[in-house]
N, C-alpha and C positions, 0 to 999 in steps of 0.2 A: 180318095178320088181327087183328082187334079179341078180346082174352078174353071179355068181353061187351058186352050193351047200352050197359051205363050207360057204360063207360066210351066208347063211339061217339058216343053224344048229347050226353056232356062235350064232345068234341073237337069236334063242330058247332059247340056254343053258344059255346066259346073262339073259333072261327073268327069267326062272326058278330058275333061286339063286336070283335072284330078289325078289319072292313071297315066296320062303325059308323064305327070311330074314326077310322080312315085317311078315310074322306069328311068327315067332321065337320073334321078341321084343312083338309083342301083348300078346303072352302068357307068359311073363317073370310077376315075382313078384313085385310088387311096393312099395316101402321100404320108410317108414316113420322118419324123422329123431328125435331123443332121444328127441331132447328139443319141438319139434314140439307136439309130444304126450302128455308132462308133460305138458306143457300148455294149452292144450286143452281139461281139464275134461269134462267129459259128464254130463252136467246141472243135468238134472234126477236124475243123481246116486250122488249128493251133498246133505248130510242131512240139515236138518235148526239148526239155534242155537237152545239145551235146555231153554227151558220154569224153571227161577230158583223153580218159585214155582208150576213145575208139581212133583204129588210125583213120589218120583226115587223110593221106592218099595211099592210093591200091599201089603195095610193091608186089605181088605175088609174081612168081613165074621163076624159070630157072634163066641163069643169067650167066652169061660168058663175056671174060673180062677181052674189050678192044684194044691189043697193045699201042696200036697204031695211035689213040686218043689218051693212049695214059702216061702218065708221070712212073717213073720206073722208082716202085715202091723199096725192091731188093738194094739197089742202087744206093737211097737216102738213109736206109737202115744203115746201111755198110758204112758209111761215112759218120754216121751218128756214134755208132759201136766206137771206129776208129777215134774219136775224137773223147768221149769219153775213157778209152785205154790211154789214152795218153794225159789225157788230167790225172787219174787214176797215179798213173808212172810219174808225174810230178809231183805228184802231192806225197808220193812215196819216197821222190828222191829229198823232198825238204824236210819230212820228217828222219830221214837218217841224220843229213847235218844237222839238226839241232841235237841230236839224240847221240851223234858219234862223241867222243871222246877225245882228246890231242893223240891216243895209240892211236884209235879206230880210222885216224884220220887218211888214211893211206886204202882203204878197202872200197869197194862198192858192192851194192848191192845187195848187202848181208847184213840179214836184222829187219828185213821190210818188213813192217805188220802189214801192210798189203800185197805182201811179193806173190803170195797163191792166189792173188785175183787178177794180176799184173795184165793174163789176157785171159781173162776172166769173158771179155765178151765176144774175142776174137774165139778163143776157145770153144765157147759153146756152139758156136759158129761151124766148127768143124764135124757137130755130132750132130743129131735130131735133140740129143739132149730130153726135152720134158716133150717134145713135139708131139709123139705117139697121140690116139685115142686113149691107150689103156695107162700110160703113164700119166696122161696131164689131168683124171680124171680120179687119179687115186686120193688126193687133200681135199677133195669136194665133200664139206658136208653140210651145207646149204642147203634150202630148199630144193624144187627141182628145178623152179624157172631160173638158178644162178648158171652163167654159161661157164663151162668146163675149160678158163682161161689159167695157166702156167704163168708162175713168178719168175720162172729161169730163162737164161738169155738165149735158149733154145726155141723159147716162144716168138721171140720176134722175128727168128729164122721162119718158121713156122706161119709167121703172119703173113709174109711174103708167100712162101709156096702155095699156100692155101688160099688166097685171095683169087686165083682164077676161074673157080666159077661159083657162084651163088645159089641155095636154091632156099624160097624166101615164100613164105605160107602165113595166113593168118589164121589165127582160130578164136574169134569174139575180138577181146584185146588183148590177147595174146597172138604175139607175134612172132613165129619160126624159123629161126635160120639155119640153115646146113654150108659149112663151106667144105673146100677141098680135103679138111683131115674128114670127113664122114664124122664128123662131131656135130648135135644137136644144142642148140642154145635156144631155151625158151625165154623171152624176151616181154614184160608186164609193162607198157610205158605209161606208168603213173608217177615219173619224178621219186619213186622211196627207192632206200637200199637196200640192198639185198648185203650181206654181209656172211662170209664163209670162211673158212681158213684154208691158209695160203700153204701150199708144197712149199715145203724147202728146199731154195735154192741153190746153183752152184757155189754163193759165197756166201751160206751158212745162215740167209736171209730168212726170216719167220714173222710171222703175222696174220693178218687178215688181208681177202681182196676182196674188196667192195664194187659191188654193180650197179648202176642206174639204168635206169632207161627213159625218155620224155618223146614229146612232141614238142618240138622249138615250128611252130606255124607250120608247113608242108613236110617240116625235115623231121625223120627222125634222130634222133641221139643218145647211143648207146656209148656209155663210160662205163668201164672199168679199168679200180684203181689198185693196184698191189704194190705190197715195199721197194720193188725196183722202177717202176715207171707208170703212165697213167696211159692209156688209150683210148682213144676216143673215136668212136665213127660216124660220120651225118652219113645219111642215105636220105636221097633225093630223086624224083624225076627229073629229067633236062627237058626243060621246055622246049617244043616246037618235037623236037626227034621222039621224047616220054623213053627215053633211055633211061638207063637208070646211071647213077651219079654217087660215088661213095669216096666222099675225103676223110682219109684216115690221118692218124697225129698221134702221135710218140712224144711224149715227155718225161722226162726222164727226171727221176724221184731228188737226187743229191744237187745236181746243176740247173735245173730247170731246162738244160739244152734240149732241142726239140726237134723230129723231120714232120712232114706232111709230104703226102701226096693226093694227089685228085685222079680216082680210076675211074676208066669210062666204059659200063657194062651193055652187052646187046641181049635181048631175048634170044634163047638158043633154038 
C-alpha cells in the first residue's frame, strides 16, 4: 500500500515515461553502417562471369546480300586471280632463262616447271572445280564443327557465288552457317584450331586446312587457312540499320597479295 497520494501518482507518471520511451526506440530506424552494406552483396543480384565464347551479338536470321551496298566480291577475286597468273608466268619465264642453255636459247615456253599451272587460277575459273557440296566435302576429316572449305581455285569461284544469301543459327556457342552451296559449317568461337586435311588441289597442293573462329568485341572472326591462301570473315551488325555486315579477305599463301570486300546483307 501506497503511504499517500502523491507518492501513487509519482509512481504512474514514472511508469508512463517508461512505456513512452520503450515505444519511442522500438519505432526508431535502424541504420546500417557504410562498409557493412558494401560488403554484403546480395548473392542473387551477382552476374556470373561471361562465357568468352558465347556470342556477344545476335546474328541469327536468313540474310540476303544488297548488291546495291556492296563491293563486288566476283570482280576483286578476278583481278586477284589475274594478277597472281601473271607473277606465276614471270616467275616461270625467269626460271627458263636461267635454266636455258646457249642451244635452248632460241625456244620459249618449253621446260616450264610451272607451265601446267600457268592459268592454273584462270583455269579453275572456268569449272565449279571443288565448288560442289559433295566434292569440297570428300578431304574432310576433321571434327564436325571444321567448315567443309576447298583448297582449289574453284573455291574462290565458289565464295563469290555463294555469298548471296546467308542463313546464320546459333546453338549455345556454337554458331551455324548455311550459305549459297547448301553447305553447313559448324562454327566454336573459342580462338583453337581446328585442323583437317586438305583436298588436293588443281596444282598438286596437299596439307592441312586450319580453322578458327573468335570474338574480336562485337565482330565475329572466322579464319581458315589452307596451302593456297588464307580467308578470313568478320561478320558484324551495321549500327543504326542492325544489317548485317561481312568483310571478307583473300590472301593468298605465296605473295601475300590480297582482295577485300565489304558485303552489305538485309533480313529476307
Amino acid at each position: 500500500m501506497f503511504k499517500n497520494r502523491t507518492d501513487h501518482d509519482l509512481l504512474r507518471v514514472l511508469a508512463l515515461v517508461f512505456m513512452v520511451a520503450t515505444a519511442a526506440a522500438q519505432d526508431a530506424p535502424k541504420t546500417v553502417a557504410p562498409s557493412q552494406a558494401a560488403d554484403a552483396p546480395d548473392p542473387a543480384s551477382t552476374p556470373e562471369p561471361a562465357d568468352p565464347s558465347t556470342p556477344s551479338i545476335d546474328l541469327t536470321g536468313v540474310w540476303q546480300l544488297d548488291g546495291a551496298r556492296s563491293e563486288d566480291l566476283q570482280e576483286r577475286l578476278q583481278k586477284l586471280m589475274e594478277r597472281q597468273r601473271k607473277e606465276r608466268s614471270a616467275s616461270a619465264d625467269r626460271d627458263d632463262r636461267g635454266n636455258q642453255g646457249p642451244e635452248m636459247s632460241g625456244r620459249s615456253g618449253m621446260g616450264r616447271p610451272g607451265g601446267g599451272m600457268g592459268g592454273g587460277m584462270t583455269g579453275g575459273m572456268g569449272s565449279r572445280g571443288g565448288g560442289r557440296p559433295s566434292d569440297r566435302s570428300g578431304g574432310d576429316t576433321g571434327p564436325p564443327q571444321a567448315p567443309p572449305t576447298s583448297a582449289g581455285p574453284g573455291a574462290l569461284r565458289g565464295l563469290a557465288g555463294n555469298s548471296a544469301t546467308l542463313l546464320i543459327s546459333h546453338d549455345g556457342p556454337r554458331i551455324e552457317v548455311i550459305d549459297g552451296s547448301d553447305e553447313l559449317a559448324v562454327w566454336v568461337p573459342d580462338g583453337k584450331p581446328v585442323v583437317r586435311a586438305a583436298p588436293r588441289g588443281a596444282g598438286g597442293d596437299s596439307g592441312v586446312i586450319t580453322d578458327r573462329a573468335w570474338w574480336d568485341g562485337s565482330v565475329l572472326v572466322l579464319e581458315t587457312v589452307n596451302p593456297r591462301y588464307t580467308l578470313t570473315r568478320r561478320l558484324q551488325r551495321e549500327p543504326g540499320s542492325q544489317d548485317l555486315v561481312v568483310e571478307i579477305t583473300v590472301t593468298m599463301a605465296r605473295t601475300d597479295d590480297s582482295a577485300t570486300a565489304r558485303l552489305v546483307y538485309r533480313r529476307a
